[in-house]
PAKOLLO-929193 format. One record per residue (C-alpha): residue in three letters; y, x, z; residue number from 1. Coordinates in Angstrom, 3 decimals, decimal comma, padded with zeros to 6 digits, always signed. Layout:
% PAKOLLO-929193
<pt><aa>ALA</aa><north>Y</north><east>X</east><up>Z</up><i>NUM</i></pt>
...
This chain:
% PAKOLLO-929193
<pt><aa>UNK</aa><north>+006,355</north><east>+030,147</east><up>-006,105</up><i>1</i></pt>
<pt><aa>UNK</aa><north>+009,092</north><east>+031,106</east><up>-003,742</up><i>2</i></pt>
<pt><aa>UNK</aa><north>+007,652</north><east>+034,936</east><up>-002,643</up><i>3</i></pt>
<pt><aa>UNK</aa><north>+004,606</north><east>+036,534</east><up>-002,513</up><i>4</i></pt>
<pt><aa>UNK</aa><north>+001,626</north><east>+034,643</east><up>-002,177</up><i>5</i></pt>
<pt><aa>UNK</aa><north>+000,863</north><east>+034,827</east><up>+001,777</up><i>6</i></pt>
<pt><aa>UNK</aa><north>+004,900</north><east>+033,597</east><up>+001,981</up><i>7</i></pt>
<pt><aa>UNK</aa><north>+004,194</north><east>+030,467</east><up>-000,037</up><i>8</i></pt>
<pt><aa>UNK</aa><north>+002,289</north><east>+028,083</east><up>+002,869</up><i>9</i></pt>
<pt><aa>UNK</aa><north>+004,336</north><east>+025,175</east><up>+004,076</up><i>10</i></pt>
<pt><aa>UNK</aa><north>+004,085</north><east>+026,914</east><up>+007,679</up><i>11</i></pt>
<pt><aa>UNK</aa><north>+005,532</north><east>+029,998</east><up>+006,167</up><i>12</i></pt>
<pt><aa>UNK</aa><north>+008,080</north><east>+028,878</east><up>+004,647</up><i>13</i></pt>
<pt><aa>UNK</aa><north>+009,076</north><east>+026,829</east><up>+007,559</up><i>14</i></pt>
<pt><aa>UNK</aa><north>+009,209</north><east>+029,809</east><up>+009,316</up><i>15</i></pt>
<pt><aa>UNK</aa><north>+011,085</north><east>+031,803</east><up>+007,187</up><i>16</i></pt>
<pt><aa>UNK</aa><north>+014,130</north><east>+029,028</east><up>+006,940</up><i>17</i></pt>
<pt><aa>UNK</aa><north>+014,241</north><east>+029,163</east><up>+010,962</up><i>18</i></pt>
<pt><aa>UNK</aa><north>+014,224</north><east>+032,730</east><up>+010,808</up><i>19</i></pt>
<pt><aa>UNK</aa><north>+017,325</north><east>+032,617</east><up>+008,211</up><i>20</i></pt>
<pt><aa>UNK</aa><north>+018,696</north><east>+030,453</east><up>+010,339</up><i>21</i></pt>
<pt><aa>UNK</aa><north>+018,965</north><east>+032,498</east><up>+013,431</up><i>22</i></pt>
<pt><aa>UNK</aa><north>+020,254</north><east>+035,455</east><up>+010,832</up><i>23</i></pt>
<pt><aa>UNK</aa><north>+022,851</north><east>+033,630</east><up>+009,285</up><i>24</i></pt>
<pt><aa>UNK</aa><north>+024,333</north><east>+032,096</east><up>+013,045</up><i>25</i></pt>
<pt><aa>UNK</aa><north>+024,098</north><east>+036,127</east><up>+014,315</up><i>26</i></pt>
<pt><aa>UNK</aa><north>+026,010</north><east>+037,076</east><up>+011,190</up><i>27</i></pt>
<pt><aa>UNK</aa><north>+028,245</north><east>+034,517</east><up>+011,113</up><i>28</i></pt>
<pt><aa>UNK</aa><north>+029,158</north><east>+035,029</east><up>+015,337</up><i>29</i></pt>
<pt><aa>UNK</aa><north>+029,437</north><east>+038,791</east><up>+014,937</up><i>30</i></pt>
<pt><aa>UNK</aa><north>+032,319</north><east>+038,202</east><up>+012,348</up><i>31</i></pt>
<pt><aa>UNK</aa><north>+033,841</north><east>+035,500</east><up>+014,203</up><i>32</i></pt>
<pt><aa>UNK</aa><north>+033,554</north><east>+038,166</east><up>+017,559</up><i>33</i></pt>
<pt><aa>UNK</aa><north>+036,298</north><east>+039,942</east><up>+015,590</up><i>34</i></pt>
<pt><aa>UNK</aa><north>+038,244</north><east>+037,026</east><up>+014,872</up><i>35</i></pt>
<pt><aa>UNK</aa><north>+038,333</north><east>+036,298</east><up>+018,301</up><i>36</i></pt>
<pt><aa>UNK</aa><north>+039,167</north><east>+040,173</east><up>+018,908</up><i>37</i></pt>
<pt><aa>UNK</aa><north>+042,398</north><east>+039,107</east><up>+016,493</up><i>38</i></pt>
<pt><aa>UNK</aa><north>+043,298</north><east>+036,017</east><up>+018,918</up><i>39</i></pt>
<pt><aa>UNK</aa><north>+042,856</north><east>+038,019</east><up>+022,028</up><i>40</i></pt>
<pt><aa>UNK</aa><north>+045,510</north><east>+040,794</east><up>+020,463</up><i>41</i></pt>
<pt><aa>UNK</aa><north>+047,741</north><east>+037,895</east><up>+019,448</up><i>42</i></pt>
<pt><aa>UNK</aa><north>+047,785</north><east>+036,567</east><up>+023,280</up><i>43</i></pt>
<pt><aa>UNK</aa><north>+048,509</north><east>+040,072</east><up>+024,571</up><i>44</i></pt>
<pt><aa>UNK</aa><north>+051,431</north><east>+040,166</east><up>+022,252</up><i>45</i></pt>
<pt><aa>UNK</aa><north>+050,104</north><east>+043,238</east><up>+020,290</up><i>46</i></pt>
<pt><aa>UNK</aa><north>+050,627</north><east>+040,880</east><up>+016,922</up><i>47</i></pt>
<pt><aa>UNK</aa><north>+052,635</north><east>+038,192</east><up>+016,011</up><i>48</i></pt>
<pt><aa>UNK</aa><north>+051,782</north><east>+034,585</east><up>+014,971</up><i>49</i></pt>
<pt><aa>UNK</aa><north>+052,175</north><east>+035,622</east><up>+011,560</up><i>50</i></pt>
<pt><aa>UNK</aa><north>+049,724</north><east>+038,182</east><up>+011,501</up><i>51</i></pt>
<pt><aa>UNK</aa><north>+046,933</north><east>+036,484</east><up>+013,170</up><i>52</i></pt>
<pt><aa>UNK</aa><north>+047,587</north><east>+033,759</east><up>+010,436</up><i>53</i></pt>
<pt><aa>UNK</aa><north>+046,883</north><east>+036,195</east><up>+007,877</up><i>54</i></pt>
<pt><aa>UNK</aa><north>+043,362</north><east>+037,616</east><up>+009,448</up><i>55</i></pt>
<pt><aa>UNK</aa><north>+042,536</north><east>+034,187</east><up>+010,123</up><i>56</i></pt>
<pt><aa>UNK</aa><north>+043,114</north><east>+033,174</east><up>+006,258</up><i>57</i></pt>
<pt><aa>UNK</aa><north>+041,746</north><east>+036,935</east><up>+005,669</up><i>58</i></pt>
<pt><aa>UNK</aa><north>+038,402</north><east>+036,050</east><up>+007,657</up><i>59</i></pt>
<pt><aa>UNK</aa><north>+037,749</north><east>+032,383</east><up>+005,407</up><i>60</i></pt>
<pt><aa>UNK</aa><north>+038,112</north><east>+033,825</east><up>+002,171</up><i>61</i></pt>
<pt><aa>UNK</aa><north>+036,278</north><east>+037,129</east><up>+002,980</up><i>62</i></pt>
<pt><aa>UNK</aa><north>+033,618</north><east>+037,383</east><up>+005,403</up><i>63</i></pt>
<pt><aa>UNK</aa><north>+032,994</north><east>+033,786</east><up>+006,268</up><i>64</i></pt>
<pt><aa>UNK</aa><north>+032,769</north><east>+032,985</east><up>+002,809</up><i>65</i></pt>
<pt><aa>UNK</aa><north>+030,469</north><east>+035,864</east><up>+002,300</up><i>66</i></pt>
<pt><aa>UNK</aa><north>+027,909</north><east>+035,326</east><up>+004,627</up><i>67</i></pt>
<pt><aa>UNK</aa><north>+027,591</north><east>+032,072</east><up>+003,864</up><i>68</i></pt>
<pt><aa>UNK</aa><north>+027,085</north><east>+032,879</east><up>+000,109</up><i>69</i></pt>
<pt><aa>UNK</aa><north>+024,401</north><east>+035,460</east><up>+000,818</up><i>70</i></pt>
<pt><aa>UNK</aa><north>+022,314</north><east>+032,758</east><up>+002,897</up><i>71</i></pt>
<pt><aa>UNK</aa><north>+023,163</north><east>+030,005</east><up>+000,293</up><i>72</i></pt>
<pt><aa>UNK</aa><north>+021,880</north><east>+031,887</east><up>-002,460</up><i>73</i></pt>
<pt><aa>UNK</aa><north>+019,523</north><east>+033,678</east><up>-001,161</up><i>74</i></pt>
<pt><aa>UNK</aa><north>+016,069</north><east>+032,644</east><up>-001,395</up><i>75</i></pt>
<pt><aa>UNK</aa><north>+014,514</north><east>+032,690</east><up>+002,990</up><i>76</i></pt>
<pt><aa>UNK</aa><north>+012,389</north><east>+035,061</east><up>+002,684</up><i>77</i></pt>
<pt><aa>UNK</aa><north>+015,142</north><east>+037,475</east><up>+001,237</up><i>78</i></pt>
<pt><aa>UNK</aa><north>+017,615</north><east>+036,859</east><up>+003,904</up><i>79</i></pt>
<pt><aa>UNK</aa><north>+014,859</north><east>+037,180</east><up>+006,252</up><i>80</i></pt>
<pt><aa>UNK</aa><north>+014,227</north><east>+040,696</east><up>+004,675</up><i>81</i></pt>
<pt><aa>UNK</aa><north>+018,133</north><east>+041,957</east><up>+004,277</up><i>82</i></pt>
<pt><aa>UNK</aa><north>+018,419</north><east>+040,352</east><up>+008,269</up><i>83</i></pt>
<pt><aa>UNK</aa><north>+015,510</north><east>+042,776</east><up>+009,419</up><i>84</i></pt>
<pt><aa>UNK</aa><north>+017,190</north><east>+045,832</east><up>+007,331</up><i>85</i></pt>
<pt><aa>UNK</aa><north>+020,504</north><east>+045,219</east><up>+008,531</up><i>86</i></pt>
<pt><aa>UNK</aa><north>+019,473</north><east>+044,710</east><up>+012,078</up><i>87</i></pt>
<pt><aa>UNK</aa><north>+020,180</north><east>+041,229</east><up>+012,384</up><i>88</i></pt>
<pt><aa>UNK</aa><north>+017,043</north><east>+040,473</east><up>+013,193</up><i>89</i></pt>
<pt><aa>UNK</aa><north>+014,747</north><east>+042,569</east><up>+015,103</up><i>90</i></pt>
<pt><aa>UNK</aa><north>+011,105</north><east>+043,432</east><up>+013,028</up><i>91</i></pt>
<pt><aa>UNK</aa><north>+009,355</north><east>+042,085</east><up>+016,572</up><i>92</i></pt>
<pt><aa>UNK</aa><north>+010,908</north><east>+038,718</east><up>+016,018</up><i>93</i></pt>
<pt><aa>UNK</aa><north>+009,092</north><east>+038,257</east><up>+012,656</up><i>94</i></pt>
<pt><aa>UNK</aa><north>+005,498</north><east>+037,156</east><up>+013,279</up><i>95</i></pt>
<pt><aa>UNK</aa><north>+003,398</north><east>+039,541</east><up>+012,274</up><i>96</i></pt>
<pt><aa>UNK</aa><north>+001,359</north><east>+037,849</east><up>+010,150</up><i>97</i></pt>
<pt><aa>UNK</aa><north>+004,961</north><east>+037,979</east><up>+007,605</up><i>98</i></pt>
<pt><aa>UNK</aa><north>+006,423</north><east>+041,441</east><up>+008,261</up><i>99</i></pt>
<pt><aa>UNK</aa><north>+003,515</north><east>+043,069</east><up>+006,127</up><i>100</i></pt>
<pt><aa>UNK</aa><north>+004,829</north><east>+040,925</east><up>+002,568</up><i>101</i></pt>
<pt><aa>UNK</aa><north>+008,065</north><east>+041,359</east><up>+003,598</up><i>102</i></pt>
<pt><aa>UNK</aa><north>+008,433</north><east>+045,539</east><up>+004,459</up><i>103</i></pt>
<pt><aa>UNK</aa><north>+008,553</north><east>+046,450</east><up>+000,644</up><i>104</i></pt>
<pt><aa>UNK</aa><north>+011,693</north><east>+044,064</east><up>+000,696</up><i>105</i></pt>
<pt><aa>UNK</aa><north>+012,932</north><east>+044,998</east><up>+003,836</up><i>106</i></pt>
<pt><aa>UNK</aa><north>+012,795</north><east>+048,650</east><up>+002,364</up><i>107</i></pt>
<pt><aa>UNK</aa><north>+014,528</north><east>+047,416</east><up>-000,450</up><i>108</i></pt>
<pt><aa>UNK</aa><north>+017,283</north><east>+046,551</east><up>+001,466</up><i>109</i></pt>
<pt><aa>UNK</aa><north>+017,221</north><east>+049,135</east><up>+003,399</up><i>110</i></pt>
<pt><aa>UNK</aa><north>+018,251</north><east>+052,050</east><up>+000,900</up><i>111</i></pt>
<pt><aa>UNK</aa><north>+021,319</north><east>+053,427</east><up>+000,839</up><i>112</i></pt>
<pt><aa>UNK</aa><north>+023,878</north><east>+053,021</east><up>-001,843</up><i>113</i></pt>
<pt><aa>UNK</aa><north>+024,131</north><east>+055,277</east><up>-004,746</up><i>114</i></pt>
<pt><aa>UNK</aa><north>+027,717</north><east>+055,866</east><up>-006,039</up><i>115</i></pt>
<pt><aa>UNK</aa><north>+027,623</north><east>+056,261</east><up>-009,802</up><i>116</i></pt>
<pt><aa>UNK</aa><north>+029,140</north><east>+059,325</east><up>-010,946</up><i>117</i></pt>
């Protein structure tokens, strides 16, 4: 089994991998908005070549690579969960025959971290 029960259906879990789809191209534009943030400072002259290089590098090996780790590992209906908690995707955009097996999870994500003492 892949989730709970209701979340196991061939339909379902069709949905869910569109769904994670559409969260992991949101995530993966709003970080690349800042790249292009970086390339639009570089073309005013506010930072050199050099620097943009750097971000750009910066950008791969940090936030590129960690979106696409979260959605590669993740199982759909988790990144479907962390996407609604994070406000990637929007709880009316989940069919609402899913959101009820997925709120504990979404809540789950949800929670703020606790710094250990």
């Amino acid at each position: 089994m892949n989730g709970p029960a209701n979340l196991d259906t061939k339909l379902n879990r069709r949905r869910l991998r569109e769904l994670s789809a559409v969260a992991h191209v949101r995530e993966l534009s709003a970080e690349l908005a800042k790249v292009e943030e970086d390339f639009a400072r570089w073309r005013r002259g506010e930072i050199d070549p050099f620097e943009l290089s750097d971000r750009i590098h910066r950008f791969h090996d940090g936030a590129s690579r960690d979106v696409y780790v979260i959605y590669r590992d993740s199982r759909p209906y988790q990144a479907v969960a962390r996407a609604v908690a994070y406000r990637i995707l929007e709880q009316a955009e989940i069919p609402s025959d899913l959101l009820p097996s997925l709120e504990t999870l979404i809540g789950f994500y949800d929670q703020p971290l606790v710094e250990a003492d």
